[in-house]
N, C-alpha and C positions, 0 to 999 in steps of 0.2 A: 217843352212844347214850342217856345219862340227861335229854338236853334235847330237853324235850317242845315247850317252844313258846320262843319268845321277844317279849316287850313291850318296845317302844321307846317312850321318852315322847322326842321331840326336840322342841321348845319348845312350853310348853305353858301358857304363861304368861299368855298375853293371852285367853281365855276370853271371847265376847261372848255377849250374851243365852241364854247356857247351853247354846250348839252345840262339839260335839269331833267331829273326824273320825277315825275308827277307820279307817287305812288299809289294807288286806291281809286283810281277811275272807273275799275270796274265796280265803285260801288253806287252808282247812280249813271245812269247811261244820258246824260245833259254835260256831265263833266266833260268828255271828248271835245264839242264844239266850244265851252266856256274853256280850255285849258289851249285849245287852237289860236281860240281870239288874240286871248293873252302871249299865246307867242309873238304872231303878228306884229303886238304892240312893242313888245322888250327887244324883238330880234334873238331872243332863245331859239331852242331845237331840244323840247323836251322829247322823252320818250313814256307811251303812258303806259298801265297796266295795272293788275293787280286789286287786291281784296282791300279789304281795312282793318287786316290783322299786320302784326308787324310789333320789334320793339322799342315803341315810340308813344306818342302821347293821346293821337289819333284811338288806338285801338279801344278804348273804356269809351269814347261817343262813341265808335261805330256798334259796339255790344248794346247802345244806347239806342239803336236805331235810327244815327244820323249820319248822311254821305260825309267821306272823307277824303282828303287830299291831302298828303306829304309830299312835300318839293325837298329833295336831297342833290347835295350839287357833288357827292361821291365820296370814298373813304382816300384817306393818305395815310402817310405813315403818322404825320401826327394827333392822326384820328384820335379826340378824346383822354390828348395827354396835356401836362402845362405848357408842352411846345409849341400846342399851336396859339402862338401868339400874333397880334394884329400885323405884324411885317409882312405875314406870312399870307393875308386876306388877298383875295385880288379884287379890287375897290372898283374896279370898271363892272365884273361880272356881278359884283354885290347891288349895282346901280340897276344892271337888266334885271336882275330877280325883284327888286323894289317896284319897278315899274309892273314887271308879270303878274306880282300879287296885287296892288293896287288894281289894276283892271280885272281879277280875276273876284277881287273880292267886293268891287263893284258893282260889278254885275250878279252876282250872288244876293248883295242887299238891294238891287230895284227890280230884281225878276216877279214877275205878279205870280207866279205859281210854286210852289216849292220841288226841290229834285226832288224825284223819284228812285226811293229808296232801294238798294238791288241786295240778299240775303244771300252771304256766302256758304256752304258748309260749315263744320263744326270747328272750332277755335283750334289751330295747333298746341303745342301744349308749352305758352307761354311761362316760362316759371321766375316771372321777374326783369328787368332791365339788366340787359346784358353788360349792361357798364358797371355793374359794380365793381366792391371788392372782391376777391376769392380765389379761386383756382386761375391762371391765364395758363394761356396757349402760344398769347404773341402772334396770331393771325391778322390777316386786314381783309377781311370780306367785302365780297362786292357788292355795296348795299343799295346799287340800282337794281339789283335782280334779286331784293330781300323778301320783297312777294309771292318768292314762288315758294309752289307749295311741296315740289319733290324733283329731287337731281340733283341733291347735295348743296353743297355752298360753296362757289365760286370764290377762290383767292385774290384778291387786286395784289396782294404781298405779304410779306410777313417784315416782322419788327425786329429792327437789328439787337442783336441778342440775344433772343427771345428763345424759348424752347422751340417752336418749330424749325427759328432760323437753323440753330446747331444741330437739330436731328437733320435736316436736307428736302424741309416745304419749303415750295418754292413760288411765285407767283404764277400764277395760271393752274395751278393745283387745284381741282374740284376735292371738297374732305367728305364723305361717304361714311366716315364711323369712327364713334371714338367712346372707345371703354366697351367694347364688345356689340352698341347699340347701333344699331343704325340711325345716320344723317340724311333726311331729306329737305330740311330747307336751316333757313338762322336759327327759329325757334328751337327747333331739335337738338341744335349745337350750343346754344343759351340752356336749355332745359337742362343739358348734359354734364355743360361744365360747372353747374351750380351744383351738380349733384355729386360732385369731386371735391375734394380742397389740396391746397398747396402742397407738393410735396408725394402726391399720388402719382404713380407708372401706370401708365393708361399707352394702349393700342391706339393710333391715329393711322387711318384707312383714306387715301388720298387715290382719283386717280387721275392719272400724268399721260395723255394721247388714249392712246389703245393699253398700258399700263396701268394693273392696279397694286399698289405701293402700299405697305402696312410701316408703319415706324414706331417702335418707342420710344415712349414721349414722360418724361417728369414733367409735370406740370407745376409751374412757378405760382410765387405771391405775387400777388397785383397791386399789393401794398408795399412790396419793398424792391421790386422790380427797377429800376435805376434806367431812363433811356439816356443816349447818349446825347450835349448836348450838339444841337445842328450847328456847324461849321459857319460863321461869318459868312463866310463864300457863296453859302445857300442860301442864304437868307436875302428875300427881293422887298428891299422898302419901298411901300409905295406912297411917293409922294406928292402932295393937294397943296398947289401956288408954294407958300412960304413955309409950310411945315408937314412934318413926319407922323402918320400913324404908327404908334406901338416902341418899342426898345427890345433893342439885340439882347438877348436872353442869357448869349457866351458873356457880355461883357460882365455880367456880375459871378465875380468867381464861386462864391460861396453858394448859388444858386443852384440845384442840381433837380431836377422835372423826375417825378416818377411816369413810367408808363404805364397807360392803361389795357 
């Protein structure tokens, strides 16, 4: 009864050109002007939208009956593997989002009235946190538009290696279906792939402009999936006066990151 709203920061680290998505705004109509201010102050350029479903930490308060807000600064490649390591943070953009939530979540605790609660449709059909073990795919969805509720799920890329790389998904590929079901948003494609395990040929339905593209797809372990490490060369340290966040991940040989 004393929690008024709740803020999810779930990765928030890779900040480009000064874009955050503010997930779940549509779930209290107060959110808009408090997520505006907060630009203001940080210098962000969020984009707002969406429910307080989603698979993230947010969605069990909002079934709780409390507004929500996910700030996601977007997917990469080393979305959710040992890769992404702190070289890899951009420390300036991590600084705007500190500030954004600080006022955002100030204002949340001196407001005299509570938001007002906004009641989406019926739950997609969550079936678990999409990051576990199990079946993978090797996709990077675009998890600023993980809100939505139908029009498939937008690709940012696929993971080098991965089964989609080798069948020919490719980034900007909306995926629409896989294992004969159809894809209307993450949850669909979380629900789906849990519902496989490693090792199963499954149809994956992508479409590409005005193309619509079927591929078959074996679907790897997530456990034993191996990503490659990222090349020195890629890797941008970012560095504060006299020292280094984080250690180059290639330098230890015996080191090897599974992907997620």
């Amino acid at each position: 009864e004393r929690t008024v709203a709740m803020v999810n920061l779930d990765m928030v680290g890779r900040v480009r050109d000064g874009k955050l998505a503010a997930l779940g705004t549509d779930t209290a109509p107060e959110w808009a002007d408090l997520v505006k201010h907060a630009a203001g102050v940080s210098g962000l350029d969020p984009s707002l939208g969406g429910d307080g479903y989603g698979p993230s930490d947010q969605t069990s308060f909002y079934e709780h009956e409390i507004p929500v807000v996910h700030l996601f600064s977007g997917a990469h490649e080393q979305y959710h593997t040992p890769e992404d390591d702190a070289p890899l943070l951009d420390m300036e953009g991590g600084g705007q989002v500190v500030r954004f939530t600080t006022d955002l979540v100030g204002a949340l605790a001196t407001r005299p009235e509570r938001l007002t609660y906004v009641e989406a449709g019926a739950a997609p059909p969550v079936a678990g946190d999409s990051r576990g073990y199990g079946a993978w795919l090797g996709t990077i969805p675009n998890f600023q538009a993980m809100e939505a509720s139908e029009g498939g799920v937008l690709l940012d890329g696929v993971r080098k290696g991965g089964p989609a790389e080798r069948s020919g998904i490719r980034k900007g590929d909306v995926l629409v279906g896989l294992g004969g079901s159809e894809v209307q948003n993450l949850s669909d494609m979380a629900f789906l792939l849990r519902d496989h395990k490693p090792g199963d040929t499954v149809d994956v339905v992508v479409t590409r402009g005005e193309e619509r593209l079927t591929f078959r797809i074996t679907l790897g372990d997530r456990s034993r999936m191996a990503a490659p490490p990222t090349p020195p060369s890629e890797l941008h340290r970012a560095d504060h006066g006299d020292f280094s966040i984080g250690a180059d991940p290639a330098a230890h040989g015996d080191w090897r990151p599974t992907a997620g």
